[in-house]
C-alpha positions as CSV (number, residue, x, y, z in Angstrom):
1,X,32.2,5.3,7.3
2,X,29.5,4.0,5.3
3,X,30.1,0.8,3.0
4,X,30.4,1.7,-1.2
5,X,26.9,-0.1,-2.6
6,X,27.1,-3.1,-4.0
7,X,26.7,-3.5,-7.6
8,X,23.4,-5.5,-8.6
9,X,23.6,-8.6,-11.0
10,X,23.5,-8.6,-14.3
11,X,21.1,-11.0,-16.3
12,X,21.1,-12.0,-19.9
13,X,17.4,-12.1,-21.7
14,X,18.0,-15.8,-22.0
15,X,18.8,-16.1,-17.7
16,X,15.5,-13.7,-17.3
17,X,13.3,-16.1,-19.7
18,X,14.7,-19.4,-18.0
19,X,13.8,-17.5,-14.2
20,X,10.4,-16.4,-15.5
21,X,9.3,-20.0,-17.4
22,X,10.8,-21.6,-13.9
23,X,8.6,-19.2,-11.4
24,X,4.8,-18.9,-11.0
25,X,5.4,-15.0,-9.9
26,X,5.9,-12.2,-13.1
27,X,8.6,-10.2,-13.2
28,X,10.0,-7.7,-15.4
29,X,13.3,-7.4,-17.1
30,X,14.7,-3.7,-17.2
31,X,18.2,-3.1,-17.6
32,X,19.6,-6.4,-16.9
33,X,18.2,-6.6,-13.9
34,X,14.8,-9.1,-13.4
35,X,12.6,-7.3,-11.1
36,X,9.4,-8.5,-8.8
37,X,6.0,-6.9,-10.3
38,X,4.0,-5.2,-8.1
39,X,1.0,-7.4,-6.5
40,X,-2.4,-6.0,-7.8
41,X,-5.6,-5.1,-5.2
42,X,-9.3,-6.2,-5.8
43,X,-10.0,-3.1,-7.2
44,X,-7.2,-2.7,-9.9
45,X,-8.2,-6.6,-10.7
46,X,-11.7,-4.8,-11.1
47,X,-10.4,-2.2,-13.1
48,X,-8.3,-4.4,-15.6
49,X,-11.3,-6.5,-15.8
50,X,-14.0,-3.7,-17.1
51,X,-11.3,-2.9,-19.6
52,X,-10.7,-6.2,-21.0
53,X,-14.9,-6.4,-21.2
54,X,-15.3,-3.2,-22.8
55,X,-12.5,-4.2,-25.4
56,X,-13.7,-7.3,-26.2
57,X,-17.0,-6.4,-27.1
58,X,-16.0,-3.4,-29.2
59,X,-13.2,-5.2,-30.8
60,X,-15.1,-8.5,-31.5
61,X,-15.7,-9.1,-35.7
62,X,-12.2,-6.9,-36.2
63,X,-8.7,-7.6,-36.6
64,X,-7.9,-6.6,-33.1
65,X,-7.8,-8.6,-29.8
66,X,-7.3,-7.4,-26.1
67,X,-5.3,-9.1,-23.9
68,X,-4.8,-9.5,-20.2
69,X,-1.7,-9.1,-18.1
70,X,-0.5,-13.0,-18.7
71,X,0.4,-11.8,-21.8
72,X,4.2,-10.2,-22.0
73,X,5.5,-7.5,-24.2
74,X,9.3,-6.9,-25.5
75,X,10.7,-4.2,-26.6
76,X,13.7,-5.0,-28.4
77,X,14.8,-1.5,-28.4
78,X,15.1,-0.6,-25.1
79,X,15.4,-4.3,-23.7
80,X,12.8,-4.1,-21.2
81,X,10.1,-7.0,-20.9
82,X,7.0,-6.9,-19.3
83,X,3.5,-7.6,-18.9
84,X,1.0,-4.4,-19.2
85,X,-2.1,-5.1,-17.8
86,X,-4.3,-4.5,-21.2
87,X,-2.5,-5.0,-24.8
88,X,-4.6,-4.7,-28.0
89,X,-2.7,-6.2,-30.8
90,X,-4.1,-6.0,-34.5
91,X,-3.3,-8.7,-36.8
92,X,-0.9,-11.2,-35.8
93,X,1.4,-11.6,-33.2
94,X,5.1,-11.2,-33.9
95,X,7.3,-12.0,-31.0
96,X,10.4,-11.5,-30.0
97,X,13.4,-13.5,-32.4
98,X,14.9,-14.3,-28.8
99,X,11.4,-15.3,-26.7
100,X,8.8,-17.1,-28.6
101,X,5.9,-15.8,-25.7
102,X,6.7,-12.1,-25.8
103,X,4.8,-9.8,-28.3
104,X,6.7,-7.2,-29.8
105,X,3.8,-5.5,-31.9
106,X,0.9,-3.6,-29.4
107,X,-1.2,-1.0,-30.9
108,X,-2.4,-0.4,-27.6
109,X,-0.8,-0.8,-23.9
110,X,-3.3,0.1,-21.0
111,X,-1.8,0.2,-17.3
112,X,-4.0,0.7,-14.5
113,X,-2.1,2.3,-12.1
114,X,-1.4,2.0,-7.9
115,X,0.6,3.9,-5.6
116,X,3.7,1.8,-6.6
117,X,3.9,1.6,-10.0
118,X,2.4,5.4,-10.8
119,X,5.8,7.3,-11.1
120,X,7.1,4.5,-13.1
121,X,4.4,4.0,-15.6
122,X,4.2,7.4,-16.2
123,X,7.9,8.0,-16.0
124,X,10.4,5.8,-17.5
125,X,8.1,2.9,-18.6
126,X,6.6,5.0,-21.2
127,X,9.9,5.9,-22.6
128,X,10.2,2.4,-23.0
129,X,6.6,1.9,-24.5
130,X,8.0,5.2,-27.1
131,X,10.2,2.4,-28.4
132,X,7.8,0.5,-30.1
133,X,7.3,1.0,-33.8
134,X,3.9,-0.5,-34.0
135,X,2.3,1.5,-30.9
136,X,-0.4,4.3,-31.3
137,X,-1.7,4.6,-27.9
138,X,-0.5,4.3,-24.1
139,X,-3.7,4.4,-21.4
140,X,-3.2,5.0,-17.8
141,X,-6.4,4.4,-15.6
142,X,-6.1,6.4,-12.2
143,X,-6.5,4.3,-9.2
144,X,-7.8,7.4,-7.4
145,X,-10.3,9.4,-9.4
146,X,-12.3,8.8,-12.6
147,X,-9.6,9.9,-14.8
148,X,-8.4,8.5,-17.8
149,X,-5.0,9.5,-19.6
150,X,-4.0,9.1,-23.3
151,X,-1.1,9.3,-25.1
152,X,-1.4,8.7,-28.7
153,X,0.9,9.1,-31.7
154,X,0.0,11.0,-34.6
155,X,1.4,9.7,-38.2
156,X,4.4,12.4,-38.6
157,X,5.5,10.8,-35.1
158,X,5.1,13.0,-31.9
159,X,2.7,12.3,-29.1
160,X,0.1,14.0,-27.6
161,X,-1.7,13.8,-24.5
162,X,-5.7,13.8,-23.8
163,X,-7.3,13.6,-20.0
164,X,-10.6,12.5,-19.6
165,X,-12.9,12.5,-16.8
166,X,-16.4,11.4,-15.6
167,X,-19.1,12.0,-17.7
168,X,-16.5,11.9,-20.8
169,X,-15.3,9.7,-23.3
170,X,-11.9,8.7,-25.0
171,X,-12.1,7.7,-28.4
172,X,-9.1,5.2,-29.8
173,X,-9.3,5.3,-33.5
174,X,-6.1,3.4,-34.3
175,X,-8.4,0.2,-32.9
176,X,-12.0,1.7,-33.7
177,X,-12.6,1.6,-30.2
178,X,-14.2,3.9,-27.5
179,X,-13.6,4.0,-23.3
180,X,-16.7,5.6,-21.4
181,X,-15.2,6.7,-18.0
182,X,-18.2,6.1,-15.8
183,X,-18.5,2.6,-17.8
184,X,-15.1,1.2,-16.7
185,X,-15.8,2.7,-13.0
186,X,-19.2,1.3,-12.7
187,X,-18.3,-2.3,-13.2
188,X,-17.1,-2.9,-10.3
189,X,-18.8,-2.2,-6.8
190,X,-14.6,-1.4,-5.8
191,X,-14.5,1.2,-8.0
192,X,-18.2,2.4,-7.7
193,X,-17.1,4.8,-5.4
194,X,-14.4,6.9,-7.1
């Protein structure tokens, strides 16, 4: 006879924001539940790293600004709260009414992705990222190949889906912005190689 699963605990935001001010580690909030992030590898540091560089020097003199994984997005609609590892936010920052030090307004969320997290960010994390009014664009940077994915939303609302490879590049209009594949893979000598 097996034992009937436990039920997990429930959290409020407010229990989630006092765990994550009181704990050095980031965790997300999905659901109610206050989950342990993945723990990065040299080369997706790398990786996040090129991106914020490219960013900032394209973005610099604009209205825009890149930021790294510290910073953590809300999305009121769905609930969940997190830290992508690249948001580009134009104009100011609105946060959340409930959490002072989460965003609610990216144009722009980048994820670098690992074998852990892939399903997710491409799975049900986006459907979150859907939820926000202000966002244009949703990056995922493979951890395997040079390959690039965007997902941008067009002004009548649906999304549509562009791959990129080596030797291309991926333009972002809604920041006035441009990703060179070979540029963010050459940064690094960990990501030379791929």
């Amino acid at each position: 006879m097996t034992e009937p699963a436990r039920a997990l605990p429930r959290y409020s935001y407010a229990e989630y924001r006092s765990f994550e001010n009181s704990n050095p580690a980031r965790h997300e909030f999905v659901d109610g539940q206050i989950l342990a992030m993945a723990g990065g590898t040299p080369a997706h540091a790398r990786l996040q790293a090129a991106l914020l560089y490219v960013l900032e020097r394209q973005l610099e003199g604009q209205p825009c600004q890149a930021f790294p994984s510290d910073l953590r997005v809300r999305i009121v609609a769905s609930g969940l709260a997190t830290y992508p590892d690249v948001s580009v936010i134009c104009g100011d920052i609105e946060t959340a009414p409930e959490d002072p030090n989460a965003a609610v307004n990216p144009v722009l969320v980048i994820e670098v992705l690992s074998d852990i997290t892939e399903s997710w960010d491409r799975g049900e994390k986006f459907e979150h990222y859907r939820k926000i009014a202000s966002l244009h664009g949703y990056v995922l940077v493979s951890h395997r190949e040079r390959r690039v994915d965007l997902w941008w939303r067009d002004p009548q609302g649906p999304w549509h889906e562009r791959r990129v490879g080596s030797g291309e590049t991926l333009d972002l209009p809604f920041v006035k912005a441009t990703l060179v594949v070979d540029e963010i893979y050459d940064r690094s000598p960990l990501t030379r190689s791929l």
